[in-house]
N, C-alpha and C positions, 0 to 999 in steps of 0.2 A: 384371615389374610390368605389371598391366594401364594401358588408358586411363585406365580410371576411376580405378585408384586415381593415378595420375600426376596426373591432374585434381585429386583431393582434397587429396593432398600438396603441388601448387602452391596452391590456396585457400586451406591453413592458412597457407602460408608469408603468400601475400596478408594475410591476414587479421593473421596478426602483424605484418607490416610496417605495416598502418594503425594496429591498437592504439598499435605501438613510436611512430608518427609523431605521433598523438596525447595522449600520455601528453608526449611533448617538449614538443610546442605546449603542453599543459596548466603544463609548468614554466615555459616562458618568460612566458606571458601574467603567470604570479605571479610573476616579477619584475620586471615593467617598474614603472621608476619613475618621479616625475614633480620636475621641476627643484627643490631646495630654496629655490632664489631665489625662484620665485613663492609667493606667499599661499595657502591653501586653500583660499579662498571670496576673491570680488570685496569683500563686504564683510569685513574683516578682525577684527570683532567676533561675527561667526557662530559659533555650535558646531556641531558635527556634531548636536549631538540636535536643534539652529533649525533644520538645513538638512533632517535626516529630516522632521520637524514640516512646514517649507515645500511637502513635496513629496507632492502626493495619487496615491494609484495609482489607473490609468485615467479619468485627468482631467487632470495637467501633460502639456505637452508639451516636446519638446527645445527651441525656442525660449524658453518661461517658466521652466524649467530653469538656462539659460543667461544669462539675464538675470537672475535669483535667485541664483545660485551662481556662475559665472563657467566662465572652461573647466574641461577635467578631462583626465585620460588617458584617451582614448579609443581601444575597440575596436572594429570593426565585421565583421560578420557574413558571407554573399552572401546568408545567408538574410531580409537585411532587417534584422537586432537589431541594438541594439548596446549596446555597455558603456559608460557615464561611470562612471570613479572617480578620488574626493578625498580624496588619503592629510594627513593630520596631519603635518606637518613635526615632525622632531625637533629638540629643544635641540641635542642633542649627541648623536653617535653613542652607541648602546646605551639610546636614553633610549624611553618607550612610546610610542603612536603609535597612531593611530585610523582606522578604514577607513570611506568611506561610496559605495555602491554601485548605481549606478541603473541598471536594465535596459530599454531603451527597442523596444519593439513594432515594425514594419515601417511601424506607421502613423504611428512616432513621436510616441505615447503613451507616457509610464511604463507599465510590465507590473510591476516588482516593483523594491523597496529592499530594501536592506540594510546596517546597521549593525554593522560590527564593531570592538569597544573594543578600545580600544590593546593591546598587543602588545609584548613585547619582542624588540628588534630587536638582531644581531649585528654592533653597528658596521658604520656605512657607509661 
Protein backbone atom coordinates (compact mmCIF):
# COMPACT_ATOMS: atom_id res chain seq x y z
CA UNK A 1 0.00 0.00 0.00
CA UNK A 2 1.27 3.22 -0.91
CA UNK A 3 1.51 6.60 1.22
CA UNK A 4 -1.20 8.05 -0.43
CA UNK A 5 -3.38 5.51 -0.36
CA UNK A 6 -2.56 4.85 3.57
CA UNK A 7 -3.35 8.64 3.89
CA UNK A 8 -6.72 8.21 2.27
CA UNK A 9 -7.65 5.12 4.04
CA UNK A 10 -6.96 6.84 7.51
CA UNK A 11 -9.09 10.16 6.20
CA UNK A 12 -12.14 7.85 5.48
CA UNK A 13 -11.68 6.30 8.71
CA UNK A 14 -11.31 10.08 10.22
CA UNK A 15 -14.00 11.07 8.46
CA UNK A 16 -16.39 8.27 9.63
CA UNK A 17 -15.26 8.65 13.00
CA UNK A 18 -16.65 12.49 13.05
CA UNK A 19 -19.91 11.59 10.99
CA UNK A 20 -20.32 8.39 13.80
CA UNK A 21 -19.56 11.22 16.69
CA UNK A 22 -21.97 13.50 15.26
CA UNK A 23 -24.86 11.53 14.43
CA UNK A 24 -24.48 10.50 18.57
CA UNK A 25 -24.36 14.17 19.50
CA UNK A 26 -27.21 14.62 17.14
CA UNK A 27 -29.30 11.72 19.40
CA UNK A 28 -28.33 13.00 22.47
CA UNK A 29 -29.15 16.65 22.15
CA UNK A 30 -33.05 15.04 21.05
CA UNK A 31 -33.14 13.62 24.17
CA UNK A 32 -32.47 15.95 26.67
CA UNK A 33 -35.13 16.70 28.78
CA UNK A 34 -36.21 19.48 30.88
CA UNK A 35 -37.66 18.94 34.64
CA UNK A 36 -41.55 18.10 34.55
CA UNK A 37 -41.61 19.98 37.94
CA UNK A 38 -41.03 23.30 36.41
CA UNK A 39 -43.95 25.19 34.21
CA UNK A 40 -43.23 25.84 30.46
CA UNK A 41 -43.33 29.27 30.34
CA UNK A 42 -42.88 31.81 33.57
CA UNK A 43 -46.32 32.70 32.80
CA UNK A 44 -48.34 29.63 33.30
CA UNK A 45 -51.20 30.73 31.17
CA UNK A 46 -49.07 30.98 27.85
CA UNK A 47 -49.45 28.67 24.90
CA UNK A 48 -46.75 27.78 22.66
CA UNK A 49 -48.67 29.47 19.68
CA UNK A 50 -48.58 33.22 22.68
CA UNK A 51 -45.02 32.32 23.07
CA UNK A 52 -44.24 31.85 19.01
CA UNK A 53 -46.43 35.07 18.50
CA UNK A 54 -44.24 36.94 21.50
CA UNK A 55 -41.10 36.35 19.78
CA UNK A 56 -39.99 38.43 16.66
CA UNK A 57 -37.03 37.05 14.43
CA UNK A 58 -34.05 39.38 14.32
CA UNK A 59 -35.41 41.84 16.83
CA UNK A 60 -35.93 39.80 20.50
CA UNK A 61 -33.19 39.20 22.10
CA UNK A 62 -31.95 36.45 24.80
CA UNK A 63 -32.60 38.72 27.56
CA UNK A 64 -36.59 39.76 26.34
CA UNK A 65 -36.79 36.19 25.64
CA UNK A 66 -36.21 35.26 28.94
CA UNK A 67 -38.14 37.55 30.60
CA UNK A 68 -41.22 36.81 28.30
CA UNK A 69 -40.76 33.04 28.57
CA UNK A 70 -38.79 32.08 31.44
CA UNK A 71 -35.87 29.55 31.32
CA UNK A 72 -35.53 26.73 28.87
CA UNK A 73 -33.18 23.80 28.16
CA UNK A 74 -30.44 25.22 26.80
CA UNK A 75 -27.72 24.38 24.20
CA UNK A 76 -24.91 26.30 23.28
CA UNK A 77 -22.74 26.40 20.46
CA UNK A 78 -18.48 27.51 20.34
CA UNK A 79 -19.78 28.77 17.36
CA UNK A 80 -21.67 31.57 19.38
CA UNK A 81 -25.51 30.06 18.73
CA UNK A 82 -27.48 28.71 20.83
CA UNK A 83 -30.63 26.67 21.40
CA UNK A 84 -33.58 27.57 24.04
CA UNK A 85 -36.15 24.91 24.10
CA UNK A 86 -39.71 24.71 25.82
CA UNK A 87 -41.16 21.20 25.77
CA UNK A 88 -44.94 21.02 26.85
CA UNK A 89 -45.05 18.94 30.03
CA UNK A 90 -47.21 15.82 29.70
CA UNK A 91 -50.34 14.73 31.87
CA UNK A 92 -49.14 11.56 31.90
CA UNK A 93 -46.70 9.52 30.34
CA UNK A 94 -47.78 8.65 26.68
CA UNK A 95 -49.88 11.78 26.48
CA UNK A 96 -48.87 14.71 23.35
CA UNK A 97 -46.61 17.28 23.95
CA UNK A 98 -45.50 20.32 22.16
CA UNK A 99 -42.06 21.63 21.18
CA UNK A 100 -41.10 25.43 20.86
CA UNK A 101 -37.67 26.21 19.66
CA UNK A 102 -35.60 29.36 19.50
CA UNK A 103 -32.30 29.69 17.83
CA UNK A 104 -30.31 32.59 19.10
CA UNK A 105 -27.53 34.41 16.70
CA UNK A 106 -23.81 35.08 18.30
CA UNK A 107 -25.27 38.42 18.70
CA UNK A 108 -27.87 37.17 20.72
CA UNK A 109 -30.63 38.03 18.46
CA UNK A 110 -33.27 35.32 17.65
CA UNK A 111 -32.00 33.84 13.99
CA UNK A 112 -35.14 31.50 13.71
CA UNK A 113 -38.24 29.60 15.74
CA UNK A 114 -39.82 26.95 15.49
CA UNK A 115 -42.96 25.20 16.52
CA UNK A 116 -43.41 21.86 16.74
CA UNK A 117 -47.06 20.19 17.75
CA UNK A 118 -47.36 17.76 20.07
CA UNK A 119 -46.21 14.49 19.53
CA UNK A 120 -46.62 11.31 20.84
CA UNK A 121 -44.52 10.31 23.37
CA UNK A 122 -43.35 6.56 24.52
CA UNK A 123 -44.00 6.85 28.24
CA UNK A 124 -41.54 8.61 30.25
Amino acid sequence: MSTMQTYLTLRRLWQASLLLAGCQWLVACGSLRASDTVPTFRNTGISMQDARDAIVVGQTTQAETMATLGPATEIRFDSGYAIWVYRDRAAEPGADRAEFVVLFAPSGIVKKTRLRPAYKTTGE
